[in-house]
C-alpha positions in Angstrom: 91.2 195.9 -80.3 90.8 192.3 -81.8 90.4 194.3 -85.3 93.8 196.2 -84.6 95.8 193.0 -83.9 94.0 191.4 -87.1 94.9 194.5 -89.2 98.8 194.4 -87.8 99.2 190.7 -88.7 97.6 190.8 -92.0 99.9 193.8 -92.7 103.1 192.0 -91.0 102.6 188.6 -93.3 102.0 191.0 -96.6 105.4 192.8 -95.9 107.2 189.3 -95.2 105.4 187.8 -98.4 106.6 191.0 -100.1 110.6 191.0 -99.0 110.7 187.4 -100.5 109.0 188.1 -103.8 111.4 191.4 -103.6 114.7 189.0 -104.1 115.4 187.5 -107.4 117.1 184.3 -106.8 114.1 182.4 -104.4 112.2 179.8 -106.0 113.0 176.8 -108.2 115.5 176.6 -111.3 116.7 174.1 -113.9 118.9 173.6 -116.8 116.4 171.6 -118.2 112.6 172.2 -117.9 111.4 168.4 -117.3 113.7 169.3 -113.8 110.8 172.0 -113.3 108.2 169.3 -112.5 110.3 166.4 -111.3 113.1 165.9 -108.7 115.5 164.7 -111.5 118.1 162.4 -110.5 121.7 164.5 -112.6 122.7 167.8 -111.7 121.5 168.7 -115.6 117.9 167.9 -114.9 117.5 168.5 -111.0 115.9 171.8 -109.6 117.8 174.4 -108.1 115.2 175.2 -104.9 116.3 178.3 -103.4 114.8 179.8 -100.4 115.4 183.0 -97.5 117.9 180.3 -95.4 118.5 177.2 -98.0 119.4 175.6 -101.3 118.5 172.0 -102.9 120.6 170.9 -105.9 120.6 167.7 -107.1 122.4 165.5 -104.3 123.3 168.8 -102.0 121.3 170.1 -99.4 122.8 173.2 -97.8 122.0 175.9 -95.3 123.0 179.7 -96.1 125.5 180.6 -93.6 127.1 184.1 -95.4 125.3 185.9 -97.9 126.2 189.2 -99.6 125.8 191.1 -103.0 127.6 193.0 -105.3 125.8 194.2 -108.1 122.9 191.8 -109.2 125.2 189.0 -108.1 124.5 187.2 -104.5 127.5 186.0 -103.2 126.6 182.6 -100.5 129.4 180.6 -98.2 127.1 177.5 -97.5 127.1 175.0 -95.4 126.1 172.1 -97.5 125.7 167.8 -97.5 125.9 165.6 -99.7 127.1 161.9 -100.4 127.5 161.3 -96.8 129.8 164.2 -96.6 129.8 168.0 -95.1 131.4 171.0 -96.6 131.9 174.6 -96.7 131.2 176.0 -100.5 130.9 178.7 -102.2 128.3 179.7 -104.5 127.2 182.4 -106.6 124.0 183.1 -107.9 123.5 185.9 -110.5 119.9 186.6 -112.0 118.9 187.9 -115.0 115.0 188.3 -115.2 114.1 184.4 -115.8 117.4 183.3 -116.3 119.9 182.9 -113.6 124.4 182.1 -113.8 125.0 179.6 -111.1 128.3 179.2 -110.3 128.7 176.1 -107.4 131.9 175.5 -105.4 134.1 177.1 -108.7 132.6 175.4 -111.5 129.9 177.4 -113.5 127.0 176.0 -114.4 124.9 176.0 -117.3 122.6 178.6 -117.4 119.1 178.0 -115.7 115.9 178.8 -116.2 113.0 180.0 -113.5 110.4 177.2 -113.2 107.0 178.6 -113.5 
């Protein structure tokens, strides 16, 4: 019995592990690679951190509230602070293999680069 139970969770944390590795856009980004091993203190050289409910850019720390996809293209409406202030934005997130187009409440962004 104890066996079965071990066997179940193992398997249950494998296919969790496995539906985050399966999307694209989770992990950590930068324009420019020293943002890959620092926090960076510019939107230019601080990491993108992406995870299954959040994002971390620069000065912005926002929840996922909508999410959807069309195409390779994930679509978020997020619920993000920053500065002392709260807003609604909107931002896309399109990758491309180790490269990903970020555009962030309108504006695009330069293209970034997977940290590994």
């Amino acid at each position: 019995m104890i066996r079965r139970a071990l066997l179940g969770a193992t398997l249950m944390l494998a296919s969790v592990g496995m539906a985050a590795a399966a999307e694209p856009i989770i992990g950590r980004w930068s324009i420019d690679p020293a943002g890959c091993s620092s926090e960076g203190d510019t939107s230019a050289t601080a990491p993108l951190i992406v995870t299954v409910n959040s994002l971390r850019w620069f000065v912005a720390r926002c929840k996922i509230g909508k999410m959807y996809k069309t195409g390779d293209a994930v679509h978020i409406q997020a619920r993000c602070s920053a500065e002392g202030t709260h807003s609604s934005i909107p931002i896309t997130l399109v990758p491309r293999g180790d490269r990903m187009a970020v555009t962030w409440d309108g504006a695009k962004v330069e293209e970034m680069r997977r940290c590994k």
